[in-house]
VEXVEXKOL-901854 format. One record per residue: x, y, z of N, C-alpha, C in turn. Coordinates in steps of 0.2 Angstrom, whole numbers, plus 5000, padded with zeros to 4 digits. Each point is the difference from the previous one (the first is absolute). Layout:
N
<<X Y Z> <X Y Z> <X Y Z>>,
...
# end
This chain:
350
<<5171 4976 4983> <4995 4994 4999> <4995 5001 4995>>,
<<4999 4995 4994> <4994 5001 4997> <4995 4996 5001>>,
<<4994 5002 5002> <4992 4997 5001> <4996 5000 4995>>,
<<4999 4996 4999> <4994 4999 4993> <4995 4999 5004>>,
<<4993 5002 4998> <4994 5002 5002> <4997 4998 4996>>,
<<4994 4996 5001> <4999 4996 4995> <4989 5000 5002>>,
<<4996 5001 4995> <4992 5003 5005> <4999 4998 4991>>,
<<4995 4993 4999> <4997 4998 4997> <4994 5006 4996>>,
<<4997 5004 5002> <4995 5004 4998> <5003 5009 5000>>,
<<4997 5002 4995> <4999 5006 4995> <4999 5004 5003>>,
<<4995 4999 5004> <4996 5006 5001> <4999 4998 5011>>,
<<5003 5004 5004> <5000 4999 5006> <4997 5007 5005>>,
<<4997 5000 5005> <4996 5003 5005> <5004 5003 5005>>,
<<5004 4997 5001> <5007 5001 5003> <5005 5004 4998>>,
<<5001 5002 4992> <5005 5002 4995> <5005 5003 5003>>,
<<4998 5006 5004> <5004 5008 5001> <5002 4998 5008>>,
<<4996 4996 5005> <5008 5001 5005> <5002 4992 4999>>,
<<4998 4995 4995> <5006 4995 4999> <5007 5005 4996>>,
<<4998 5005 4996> <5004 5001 4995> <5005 5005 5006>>,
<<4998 5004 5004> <5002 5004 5005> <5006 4995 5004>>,
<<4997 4995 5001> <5003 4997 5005> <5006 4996 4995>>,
<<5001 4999 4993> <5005 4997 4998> <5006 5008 4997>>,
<<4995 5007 4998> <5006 5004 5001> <5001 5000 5007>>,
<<4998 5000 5006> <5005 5001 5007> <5004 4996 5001>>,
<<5002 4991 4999> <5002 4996 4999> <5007 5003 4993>>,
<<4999 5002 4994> <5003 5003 4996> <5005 5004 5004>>,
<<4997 5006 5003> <5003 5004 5004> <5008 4996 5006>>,
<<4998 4994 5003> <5004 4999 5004> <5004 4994 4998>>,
<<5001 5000 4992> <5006 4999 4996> <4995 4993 4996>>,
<<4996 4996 5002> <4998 4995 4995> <4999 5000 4992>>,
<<5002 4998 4995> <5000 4999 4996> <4991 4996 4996>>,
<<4995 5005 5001> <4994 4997 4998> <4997 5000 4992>>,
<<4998 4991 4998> <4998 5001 4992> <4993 4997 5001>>,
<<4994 5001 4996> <4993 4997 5002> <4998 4997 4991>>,
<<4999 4994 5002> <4995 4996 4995> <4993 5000 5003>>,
<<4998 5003 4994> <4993 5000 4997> <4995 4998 4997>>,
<<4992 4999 4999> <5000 5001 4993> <4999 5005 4998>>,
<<5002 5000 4993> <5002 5007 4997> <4992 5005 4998>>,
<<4997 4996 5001> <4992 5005 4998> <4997 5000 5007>>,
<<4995 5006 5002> <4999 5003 5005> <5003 5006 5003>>,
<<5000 5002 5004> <5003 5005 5003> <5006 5002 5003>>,
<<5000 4993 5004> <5007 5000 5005> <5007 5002 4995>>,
<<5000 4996 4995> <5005 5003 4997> <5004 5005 4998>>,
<<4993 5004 4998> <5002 5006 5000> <5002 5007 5004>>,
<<4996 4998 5005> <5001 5003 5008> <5007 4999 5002>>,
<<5003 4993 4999> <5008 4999 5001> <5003 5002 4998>>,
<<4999 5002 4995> <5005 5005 4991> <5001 5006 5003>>,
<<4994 5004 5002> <5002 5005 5001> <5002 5003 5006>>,
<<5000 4995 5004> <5007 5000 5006> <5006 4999 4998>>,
<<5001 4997 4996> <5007 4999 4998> <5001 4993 5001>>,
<<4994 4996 5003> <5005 4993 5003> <4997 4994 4993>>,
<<5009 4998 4999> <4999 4995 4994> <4995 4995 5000>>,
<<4995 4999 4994> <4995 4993 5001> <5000 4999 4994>>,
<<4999 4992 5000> <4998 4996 4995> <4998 4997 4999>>,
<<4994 5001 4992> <4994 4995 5003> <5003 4992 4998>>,
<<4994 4997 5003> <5002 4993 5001> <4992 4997 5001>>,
<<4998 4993 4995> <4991 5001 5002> <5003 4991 5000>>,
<<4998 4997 5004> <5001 4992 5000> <4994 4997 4994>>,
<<5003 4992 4998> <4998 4997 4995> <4995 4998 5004>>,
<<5002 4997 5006> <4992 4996 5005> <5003 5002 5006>>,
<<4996 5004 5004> <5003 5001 5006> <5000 4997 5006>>,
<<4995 4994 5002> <5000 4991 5002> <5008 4997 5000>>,
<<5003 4998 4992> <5005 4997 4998> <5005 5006 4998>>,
<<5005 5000 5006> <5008 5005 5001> <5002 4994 4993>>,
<<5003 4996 5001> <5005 4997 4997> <4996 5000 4992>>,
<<4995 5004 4996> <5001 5003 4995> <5000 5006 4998>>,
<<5002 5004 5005> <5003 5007 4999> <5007 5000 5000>>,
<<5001 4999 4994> <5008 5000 4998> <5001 5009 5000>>,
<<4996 5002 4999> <5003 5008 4999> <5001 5000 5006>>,
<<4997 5001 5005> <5002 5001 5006> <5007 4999 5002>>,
<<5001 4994 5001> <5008 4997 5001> <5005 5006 4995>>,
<<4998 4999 4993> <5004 5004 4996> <5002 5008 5004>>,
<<4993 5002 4999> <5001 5007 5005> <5004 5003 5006>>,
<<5001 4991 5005> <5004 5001 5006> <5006 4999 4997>>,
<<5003 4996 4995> <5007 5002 4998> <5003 5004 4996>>,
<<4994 5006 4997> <5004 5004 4998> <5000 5006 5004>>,
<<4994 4999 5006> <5001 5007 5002> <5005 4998 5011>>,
<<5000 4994 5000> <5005 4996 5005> <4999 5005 5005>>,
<<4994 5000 5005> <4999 5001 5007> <5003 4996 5005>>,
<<5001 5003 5005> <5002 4998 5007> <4994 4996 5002>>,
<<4994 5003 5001> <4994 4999 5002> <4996 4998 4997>>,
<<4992 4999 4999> <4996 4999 4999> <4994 5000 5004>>,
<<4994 5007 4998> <4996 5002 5005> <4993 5001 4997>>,
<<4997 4995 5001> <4992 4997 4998> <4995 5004 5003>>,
<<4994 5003 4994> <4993 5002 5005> <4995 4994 4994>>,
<<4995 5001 5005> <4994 4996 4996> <5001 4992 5000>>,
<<4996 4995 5000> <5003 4994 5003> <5002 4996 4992>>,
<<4999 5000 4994> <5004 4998 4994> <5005 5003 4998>>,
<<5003 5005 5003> <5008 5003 4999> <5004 4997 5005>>,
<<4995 4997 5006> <5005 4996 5006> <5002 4992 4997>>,
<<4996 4998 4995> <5001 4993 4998> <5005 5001 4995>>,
<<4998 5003 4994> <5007 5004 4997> <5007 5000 5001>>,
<<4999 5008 5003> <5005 5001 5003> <5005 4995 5005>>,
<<4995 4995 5004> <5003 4997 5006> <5003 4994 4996>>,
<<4996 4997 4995> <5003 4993 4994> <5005 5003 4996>>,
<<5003 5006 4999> <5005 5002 4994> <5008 5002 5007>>,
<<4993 5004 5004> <5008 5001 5007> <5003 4994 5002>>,
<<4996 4994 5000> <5004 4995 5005> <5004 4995 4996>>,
<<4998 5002 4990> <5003 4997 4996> <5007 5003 4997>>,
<<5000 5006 5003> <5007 5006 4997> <5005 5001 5007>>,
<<4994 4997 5004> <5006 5003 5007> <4999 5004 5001>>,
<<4994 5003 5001> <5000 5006 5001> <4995 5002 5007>>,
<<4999 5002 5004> <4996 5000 5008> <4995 5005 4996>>,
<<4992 4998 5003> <4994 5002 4999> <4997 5000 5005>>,
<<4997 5006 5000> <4996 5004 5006> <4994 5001 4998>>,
<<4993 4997 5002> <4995 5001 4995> <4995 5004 5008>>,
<<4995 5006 4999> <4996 5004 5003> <4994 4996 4999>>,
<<4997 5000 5006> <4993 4998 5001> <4995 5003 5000>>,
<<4999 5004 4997> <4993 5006 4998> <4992 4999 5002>>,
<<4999 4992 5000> <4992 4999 5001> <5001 4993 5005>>,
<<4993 4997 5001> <5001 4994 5003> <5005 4994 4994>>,
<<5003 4997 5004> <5004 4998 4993> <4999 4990 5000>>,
<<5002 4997 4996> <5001 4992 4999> <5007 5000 5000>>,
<<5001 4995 5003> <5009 4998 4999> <5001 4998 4996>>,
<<4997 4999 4996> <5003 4996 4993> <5005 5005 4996>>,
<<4995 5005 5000> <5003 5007 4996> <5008 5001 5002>>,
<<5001 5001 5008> <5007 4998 5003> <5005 4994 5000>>,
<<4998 4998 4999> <5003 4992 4998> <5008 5000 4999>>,
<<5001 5004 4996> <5007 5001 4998> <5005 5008 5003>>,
<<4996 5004 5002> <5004 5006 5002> <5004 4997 5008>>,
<<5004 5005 5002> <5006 4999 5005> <4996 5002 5005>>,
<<4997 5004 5002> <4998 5007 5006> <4992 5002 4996>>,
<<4996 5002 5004> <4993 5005 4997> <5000 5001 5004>>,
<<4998 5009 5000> <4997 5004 5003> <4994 5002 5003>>,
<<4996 5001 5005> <4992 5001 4998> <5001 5006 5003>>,
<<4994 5005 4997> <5001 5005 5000> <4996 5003 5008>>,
<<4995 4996 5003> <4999 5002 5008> <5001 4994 5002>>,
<<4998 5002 5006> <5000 4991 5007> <4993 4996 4997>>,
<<4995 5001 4997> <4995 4998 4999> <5001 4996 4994>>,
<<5002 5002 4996> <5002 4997 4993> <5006 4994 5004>>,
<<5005 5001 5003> <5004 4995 5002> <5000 4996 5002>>,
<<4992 5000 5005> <4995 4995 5005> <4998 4995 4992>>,
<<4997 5004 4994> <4998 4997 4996> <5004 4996 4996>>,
<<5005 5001 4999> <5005 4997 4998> <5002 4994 5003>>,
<<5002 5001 5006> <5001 4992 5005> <4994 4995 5000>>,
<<4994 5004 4999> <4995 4995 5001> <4999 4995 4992>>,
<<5004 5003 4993> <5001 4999 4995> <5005 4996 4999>>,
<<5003 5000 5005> <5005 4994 4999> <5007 5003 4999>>,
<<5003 5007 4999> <5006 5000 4999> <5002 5001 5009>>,
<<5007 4998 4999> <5004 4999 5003> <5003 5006 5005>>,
<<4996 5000 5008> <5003 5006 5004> <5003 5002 5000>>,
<<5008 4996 5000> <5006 5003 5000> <5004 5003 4994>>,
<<4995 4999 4995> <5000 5006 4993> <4997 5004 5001>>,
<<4995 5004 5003> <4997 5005 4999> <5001 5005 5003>>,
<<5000 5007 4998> <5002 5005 5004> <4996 5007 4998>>,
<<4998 5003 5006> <4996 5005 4998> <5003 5008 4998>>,
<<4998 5003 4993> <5002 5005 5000> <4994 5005 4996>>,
<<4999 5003 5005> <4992 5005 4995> <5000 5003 4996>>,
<<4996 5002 4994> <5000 5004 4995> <5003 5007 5002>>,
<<5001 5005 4998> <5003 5007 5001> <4997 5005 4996>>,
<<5000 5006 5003> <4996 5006 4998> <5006 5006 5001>>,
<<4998 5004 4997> <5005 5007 5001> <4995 5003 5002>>,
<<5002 5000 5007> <4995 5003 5005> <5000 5009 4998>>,
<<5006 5003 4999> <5000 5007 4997> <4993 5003 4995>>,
<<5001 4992 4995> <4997 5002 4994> <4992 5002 5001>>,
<<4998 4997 5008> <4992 5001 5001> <5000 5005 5005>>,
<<5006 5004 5004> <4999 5005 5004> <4998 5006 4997>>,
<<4993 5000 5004> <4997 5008 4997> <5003 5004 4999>>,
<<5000 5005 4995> <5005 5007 4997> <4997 5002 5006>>,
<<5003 5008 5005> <5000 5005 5002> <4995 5004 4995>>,
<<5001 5001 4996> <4994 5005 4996> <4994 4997 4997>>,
<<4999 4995 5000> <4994 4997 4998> <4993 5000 5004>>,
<<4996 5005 4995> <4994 4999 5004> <4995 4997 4998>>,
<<4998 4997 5006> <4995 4995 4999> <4992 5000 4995>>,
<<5001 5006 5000> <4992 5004 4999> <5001 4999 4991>>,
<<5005 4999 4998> <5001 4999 4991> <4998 4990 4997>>,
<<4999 4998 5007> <4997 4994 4999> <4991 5002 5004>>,
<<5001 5000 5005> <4994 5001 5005> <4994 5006 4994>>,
<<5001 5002 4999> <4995 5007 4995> <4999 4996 4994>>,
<<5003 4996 4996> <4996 4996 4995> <4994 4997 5001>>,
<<4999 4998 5007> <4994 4998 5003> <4996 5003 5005>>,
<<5002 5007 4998> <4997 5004 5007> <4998 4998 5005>>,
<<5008 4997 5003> <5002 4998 5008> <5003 5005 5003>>,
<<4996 5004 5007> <5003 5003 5003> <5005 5001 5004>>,
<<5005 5003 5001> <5005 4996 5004> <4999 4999 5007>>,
<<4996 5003 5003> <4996 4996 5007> <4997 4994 4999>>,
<<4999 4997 4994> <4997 4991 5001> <5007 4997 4998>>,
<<4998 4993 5004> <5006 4995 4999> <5000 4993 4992>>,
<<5006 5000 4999> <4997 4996 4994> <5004 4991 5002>>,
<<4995 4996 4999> <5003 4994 4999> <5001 4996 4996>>,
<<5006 4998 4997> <5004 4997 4994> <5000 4993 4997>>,
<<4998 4998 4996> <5004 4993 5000> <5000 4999 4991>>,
<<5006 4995 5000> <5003 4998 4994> <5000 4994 4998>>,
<<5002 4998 4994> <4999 4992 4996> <4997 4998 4997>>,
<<5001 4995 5000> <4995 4996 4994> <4992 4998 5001>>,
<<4995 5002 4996> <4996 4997 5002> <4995 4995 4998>>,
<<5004 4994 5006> <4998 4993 4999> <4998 4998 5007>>,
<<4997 4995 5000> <4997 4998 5007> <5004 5000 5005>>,
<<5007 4997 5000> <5003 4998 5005> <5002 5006 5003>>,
<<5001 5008 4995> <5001 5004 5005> <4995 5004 5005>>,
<<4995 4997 5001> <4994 5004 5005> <4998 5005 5001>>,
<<5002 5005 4992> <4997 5006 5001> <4990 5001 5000>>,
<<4997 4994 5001> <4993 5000 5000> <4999 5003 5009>>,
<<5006 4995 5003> <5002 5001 5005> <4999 5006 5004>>,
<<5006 5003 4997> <5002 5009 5001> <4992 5002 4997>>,
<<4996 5001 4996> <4996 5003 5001> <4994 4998 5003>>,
<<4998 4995 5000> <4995 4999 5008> <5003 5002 5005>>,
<<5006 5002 5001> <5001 5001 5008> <4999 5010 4998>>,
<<5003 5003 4995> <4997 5006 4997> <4993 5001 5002>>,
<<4997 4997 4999> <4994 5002 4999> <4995 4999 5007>>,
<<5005 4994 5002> <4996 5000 5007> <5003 5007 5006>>,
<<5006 5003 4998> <5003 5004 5006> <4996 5006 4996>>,
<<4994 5002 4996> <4997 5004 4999> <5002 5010 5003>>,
<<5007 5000 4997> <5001 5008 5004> <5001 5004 4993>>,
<<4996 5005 5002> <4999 5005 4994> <5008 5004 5000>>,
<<5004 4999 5003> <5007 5005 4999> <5004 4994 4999>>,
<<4999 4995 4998> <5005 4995 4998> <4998 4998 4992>>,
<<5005 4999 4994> <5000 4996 4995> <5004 4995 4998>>,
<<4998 4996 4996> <5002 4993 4998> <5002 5000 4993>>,
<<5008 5001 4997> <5004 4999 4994> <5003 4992 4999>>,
<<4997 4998 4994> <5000 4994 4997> <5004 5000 4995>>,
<<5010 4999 5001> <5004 5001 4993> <5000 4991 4996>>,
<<4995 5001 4994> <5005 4995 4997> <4995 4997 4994>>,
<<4999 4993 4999> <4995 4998 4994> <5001 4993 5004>>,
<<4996 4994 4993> <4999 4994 5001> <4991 4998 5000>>,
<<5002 4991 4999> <4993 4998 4998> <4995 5000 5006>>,
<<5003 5004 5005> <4994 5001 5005> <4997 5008 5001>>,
<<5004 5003 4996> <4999 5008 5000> <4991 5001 5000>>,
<<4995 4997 4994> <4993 5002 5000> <4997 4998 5008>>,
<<5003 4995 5001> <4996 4996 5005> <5002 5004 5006>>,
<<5005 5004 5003> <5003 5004 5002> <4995 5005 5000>>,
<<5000 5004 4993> <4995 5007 5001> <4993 4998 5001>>,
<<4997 4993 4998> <4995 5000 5003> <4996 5000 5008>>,
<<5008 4999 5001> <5000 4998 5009> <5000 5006 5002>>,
<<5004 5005 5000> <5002 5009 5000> <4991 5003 5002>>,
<<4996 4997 4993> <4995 5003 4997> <4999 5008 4998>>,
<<4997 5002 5004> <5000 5008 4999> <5002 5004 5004>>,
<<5005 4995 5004> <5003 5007 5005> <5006 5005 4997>>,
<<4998 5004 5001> <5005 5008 4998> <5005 5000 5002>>,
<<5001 4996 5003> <5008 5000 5005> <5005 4994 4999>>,
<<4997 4996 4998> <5005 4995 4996> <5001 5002 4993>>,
<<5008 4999 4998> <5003 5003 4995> <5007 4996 4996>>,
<<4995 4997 4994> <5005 4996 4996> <5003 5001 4997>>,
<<5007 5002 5001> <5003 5003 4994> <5003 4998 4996>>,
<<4999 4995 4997> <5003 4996 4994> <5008 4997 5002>>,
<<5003 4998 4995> <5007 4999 4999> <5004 5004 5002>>,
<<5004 5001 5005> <5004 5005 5004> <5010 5001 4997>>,
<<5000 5001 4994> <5005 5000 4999> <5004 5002 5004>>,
<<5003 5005 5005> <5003 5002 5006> <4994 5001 5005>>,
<<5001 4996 5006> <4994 4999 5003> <5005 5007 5007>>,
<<5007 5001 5001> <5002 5005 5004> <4994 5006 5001>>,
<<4998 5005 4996> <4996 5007 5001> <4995 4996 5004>>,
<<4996 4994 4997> <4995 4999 5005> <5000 4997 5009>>,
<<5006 4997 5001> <5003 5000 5004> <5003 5006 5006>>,
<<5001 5003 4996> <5002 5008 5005> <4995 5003 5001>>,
<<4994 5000 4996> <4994 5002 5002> <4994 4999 5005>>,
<<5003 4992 5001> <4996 4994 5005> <5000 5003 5006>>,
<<4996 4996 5005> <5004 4999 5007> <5000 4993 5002>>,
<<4996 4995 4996> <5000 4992 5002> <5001 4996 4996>>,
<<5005 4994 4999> <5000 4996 4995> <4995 4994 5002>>,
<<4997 4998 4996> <4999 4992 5003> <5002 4994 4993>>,
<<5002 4994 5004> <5002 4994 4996> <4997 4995 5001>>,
<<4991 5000 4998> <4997 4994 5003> <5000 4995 4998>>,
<<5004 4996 5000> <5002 4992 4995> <4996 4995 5005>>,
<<4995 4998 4995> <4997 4995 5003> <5004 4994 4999>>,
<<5005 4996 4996> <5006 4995 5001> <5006 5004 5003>>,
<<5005 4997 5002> <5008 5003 5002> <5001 5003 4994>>,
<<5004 5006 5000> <5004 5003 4996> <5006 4999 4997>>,
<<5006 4996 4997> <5006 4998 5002> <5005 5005 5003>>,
<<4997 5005 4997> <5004 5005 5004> <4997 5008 5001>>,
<<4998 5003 4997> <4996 5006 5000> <5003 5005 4999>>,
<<5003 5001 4993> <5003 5005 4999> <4998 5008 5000>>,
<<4991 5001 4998> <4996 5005 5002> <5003 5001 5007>>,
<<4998 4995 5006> <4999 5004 5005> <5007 5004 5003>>,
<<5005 4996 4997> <5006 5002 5001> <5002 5007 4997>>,
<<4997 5003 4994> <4999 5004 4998> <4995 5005 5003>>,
<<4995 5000 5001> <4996 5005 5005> <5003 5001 5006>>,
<<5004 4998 5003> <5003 4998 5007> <5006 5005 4999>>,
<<5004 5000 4993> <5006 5006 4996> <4996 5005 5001>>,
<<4993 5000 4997> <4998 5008 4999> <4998 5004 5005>>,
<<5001 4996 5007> <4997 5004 5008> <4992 4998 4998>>,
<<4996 4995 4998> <4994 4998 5002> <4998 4995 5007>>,
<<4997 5002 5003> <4996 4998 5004> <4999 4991 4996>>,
<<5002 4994 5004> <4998 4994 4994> <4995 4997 5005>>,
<<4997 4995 4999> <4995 4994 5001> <5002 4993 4993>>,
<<5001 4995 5005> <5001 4995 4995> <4996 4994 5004>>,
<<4998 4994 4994> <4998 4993 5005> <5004 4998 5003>>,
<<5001 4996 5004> <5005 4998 5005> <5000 4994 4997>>,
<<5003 5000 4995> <5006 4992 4997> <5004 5002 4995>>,
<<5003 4996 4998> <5005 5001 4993> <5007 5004 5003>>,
<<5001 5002 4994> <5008 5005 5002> <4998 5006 5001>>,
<<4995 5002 5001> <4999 5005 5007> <5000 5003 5004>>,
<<5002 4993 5004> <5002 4998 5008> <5007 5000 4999>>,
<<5005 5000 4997> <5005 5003 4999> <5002 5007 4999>>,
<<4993 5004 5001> <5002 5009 4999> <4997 5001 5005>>,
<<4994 4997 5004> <4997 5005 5004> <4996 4995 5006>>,
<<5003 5001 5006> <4998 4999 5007> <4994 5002 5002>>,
<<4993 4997 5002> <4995 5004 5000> <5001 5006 5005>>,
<<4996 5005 4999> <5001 5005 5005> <5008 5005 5001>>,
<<5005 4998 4995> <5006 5002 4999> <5002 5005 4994>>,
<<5002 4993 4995> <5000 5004 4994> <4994 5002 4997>>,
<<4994 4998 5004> <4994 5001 4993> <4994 4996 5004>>,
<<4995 4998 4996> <4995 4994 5006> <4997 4996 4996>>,
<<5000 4994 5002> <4999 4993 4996> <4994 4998 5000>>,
<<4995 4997 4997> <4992 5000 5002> <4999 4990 4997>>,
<<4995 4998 5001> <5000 4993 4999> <4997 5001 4990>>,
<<5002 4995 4998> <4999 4999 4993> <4991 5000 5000>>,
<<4998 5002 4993> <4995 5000 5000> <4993 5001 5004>>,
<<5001 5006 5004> <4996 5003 5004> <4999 5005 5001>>,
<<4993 5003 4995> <5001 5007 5000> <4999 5003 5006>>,
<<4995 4997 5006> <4998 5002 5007> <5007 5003 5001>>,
<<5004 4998 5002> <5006 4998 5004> <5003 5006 4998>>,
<<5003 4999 4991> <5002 5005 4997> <4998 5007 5002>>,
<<4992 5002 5000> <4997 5006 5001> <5002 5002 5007>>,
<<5000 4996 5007> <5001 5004 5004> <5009 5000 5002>>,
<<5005 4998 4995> <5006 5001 5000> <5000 5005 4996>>,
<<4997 5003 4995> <5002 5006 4998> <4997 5007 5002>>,
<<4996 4997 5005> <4995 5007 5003> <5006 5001 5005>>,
<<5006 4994 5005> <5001 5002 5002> <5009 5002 4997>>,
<<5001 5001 4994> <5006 5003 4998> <4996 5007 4996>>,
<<4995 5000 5000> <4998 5007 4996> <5001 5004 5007>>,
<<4997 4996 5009> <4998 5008 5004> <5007 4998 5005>>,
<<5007 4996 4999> <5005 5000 5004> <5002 5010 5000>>,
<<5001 4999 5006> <5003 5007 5001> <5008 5001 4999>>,
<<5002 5007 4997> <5005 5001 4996> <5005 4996 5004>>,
<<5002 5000 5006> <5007 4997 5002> <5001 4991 4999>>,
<<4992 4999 4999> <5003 4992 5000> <4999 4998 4991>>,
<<4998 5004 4996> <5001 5001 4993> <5007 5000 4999>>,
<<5003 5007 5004> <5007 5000 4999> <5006 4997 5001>>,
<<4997 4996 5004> <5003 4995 5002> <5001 4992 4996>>,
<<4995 4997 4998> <4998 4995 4995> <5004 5004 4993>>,
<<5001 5004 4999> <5002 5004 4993> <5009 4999 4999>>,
<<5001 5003 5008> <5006 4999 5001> <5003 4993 5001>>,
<<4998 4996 5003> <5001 4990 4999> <4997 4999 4995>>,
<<4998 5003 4995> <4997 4996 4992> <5008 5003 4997>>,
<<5002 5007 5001> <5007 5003 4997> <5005 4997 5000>>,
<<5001 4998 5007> <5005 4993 5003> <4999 4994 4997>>,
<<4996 4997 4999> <4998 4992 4998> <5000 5002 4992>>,
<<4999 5005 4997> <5000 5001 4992> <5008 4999 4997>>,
<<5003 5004 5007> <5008 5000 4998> <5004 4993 5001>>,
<<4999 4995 4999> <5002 4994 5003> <4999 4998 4992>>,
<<4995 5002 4998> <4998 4997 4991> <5004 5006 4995>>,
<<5004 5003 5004> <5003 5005 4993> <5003 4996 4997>>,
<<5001 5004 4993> <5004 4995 4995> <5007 5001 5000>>,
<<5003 5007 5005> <5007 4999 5003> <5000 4994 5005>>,
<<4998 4999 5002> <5000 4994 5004> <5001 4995 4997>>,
<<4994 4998 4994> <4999 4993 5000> <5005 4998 4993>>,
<<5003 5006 4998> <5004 4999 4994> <5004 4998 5005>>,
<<5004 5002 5006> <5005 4996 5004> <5001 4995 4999>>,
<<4991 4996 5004> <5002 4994 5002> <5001 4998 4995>>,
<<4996 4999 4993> <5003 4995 4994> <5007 5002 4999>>,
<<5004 5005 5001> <5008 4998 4996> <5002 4997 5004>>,
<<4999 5000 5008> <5002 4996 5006> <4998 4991 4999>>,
<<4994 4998 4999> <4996 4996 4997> <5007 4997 4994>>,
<<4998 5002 4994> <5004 4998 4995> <5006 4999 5001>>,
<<5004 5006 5004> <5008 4997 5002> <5000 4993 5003>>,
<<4995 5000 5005> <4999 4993 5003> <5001 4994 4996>>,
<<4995 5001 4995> <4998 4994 4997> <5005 4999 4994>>,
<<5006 5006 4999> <5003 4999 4993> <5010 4999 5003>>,
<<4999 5000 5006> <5005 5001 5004> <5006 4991 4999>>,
# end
């Protein structure tokens, strides 16, 4: 079976386990091709997997029915399928699929309009929150189905030889103090003002506060920090793993829903200790008091006295939470979820 995969933009935050997830899928006999546009990143990223791509950049990406290249595209390169991210590849793709004959599957990444799906067969959304939001947007619940993003859980399990102290020593962090982590963009919605009022209120000289990332909130940010010694910005984290094996707490403090929360699914892979807000997709990795512990949106109170009590949990019910974050991580491998889609696609191509 050939799929054609079809992501309006260049350059994607997701790249390496969407790209993981269509070699798994490759693995278990599909035949995968990806239109793109040809500038930015992703394409190159795909090159060097070996997986065929071709760019492709729309005339008005509003109006399918004057993107003739496209249509041309699908009859030279004649997929079974046709598999949409971003919501102007699902108007596209789904107005050229439904004109060739061809079944479209378009993914629901953010809060979405249904207009964008108007024409595709099936969308997926990538948690249960994002699908709430899509019903409330008018697509159709007997089209939607849930399948979540995918991680190669391997890829973030700590090596046996790595020590910590090669991250922890650029900072003169002893390995007796505890570090607490967080990542992303720095923009209002993700509440890392948040994370650090509650930092600052839980006041303990053996705990530090690591801030991976950049954005238009970053100065406002270290203002906030001010001169505390123990908050620590470390820029743009091109592989954020080493600082993650070095941690003991992730936090995810989103002041809106997250659609799905790939970070925390990520520290959750590398055996971190997590805290996230209780809404969003989420609530699809972690039970409070289970996988991890949920805290209310926008409260650093709340926050500070949740993380004083996952900093002083005693080792058996850490190990515990560690090992139900293990199990609930494993539900999102990319052996997994490369399944469901071939299972998924034989359905729909059957």
């Amino acid at each position: 079976m050939r799929v054609l995969h079809y992501v309006n933009e260049g350059n994607l935050s997701w790249a390496i386990p969407w790209i993981q997830l269509i070699l798994g899928m490759q693995s278990k006999g599909i035949d995968n091709v990806v239109l793109c546009p040809g500038q930015g990143t992703l394409s190159a990223q795909l090159q060097e997997r070996g997986i065929p791509v071709f760019p492709y950049k729309p005339v008005v990406s509003w109006a399918p029915w004057v993107c003739q290249g496209f249509g041309q595209l699908l009859k030279r390169l004649s997929p079974d399928l046709i598999h949409t991210r971003l919501f102007s590849a699902a108007v596209i793709g789904g107005y050229w699929g439904k004109k060739l004959g061809i079944p479209v599957v378009g993914t629901i990444d953010s809060r979405p309009k249904s207009k964008y799906f108007r024409f595709v067969d099936r969308t997926i959304a990538i948690s249960s929150y994002i699908k709430e939001q899509a019903i409330e947007s008018g697509i159709d619940l007997q089209k939607i189905d849930v399948i979540p993003n995918a991680i190669d859980a391997h890829y973030y399990h700590r090596p046996p030889g790595f020590n910590p102290q090669t991250v922890r020593g650029k900072y003169a962090i002893v390995p007796e103090d505890k570090i607490i982590i967080g990542a992303g963009r720095f923009v209002d919605w993700k509440g890392f003002d948040v994370l650090i009022e509650a930092f600052k209120k839980l006041d303990r000289e053996d705990t530090w506060l690591l801030l991976a990332g950049t954005g238009e909130e970053e100065e406002k940010l270290k203002n906030l920090a001010g001169s505390n010694p123990r908050i620590i910005f470390l820029g743009f984290v091109d592989d954020i793993r080493p600082y993650f094996w070095a941690a003991d707490v992730y936090v995810l403090p989103s002041r809106l829903p997250e659609p799905f929360g790939l970070s925390l699914l990520e520290a959750m892979a590398s055996g971190l200790l997590c805290v996230a807000t209780h809404m969003g997709g989420p609530l699809d990795m972690i039970t409070h008091s289970a996988e991890g512990w949920l805290v209310p949106q926008d409260s650093a109170a709340s926050m500070k006295i949740t993380l004083a009590q996952v900093l002083d949990a005693d080792t058996a019910t850490k190990n515990l939470i560690l090992e139900k974050a293990k199990q609930k991580v494993s539900s999102f491998d990319v052996e997994r979820i490369s399944s469901l889609y071939v299972g998924y696609y034989k359905f729909l191509v059957k």
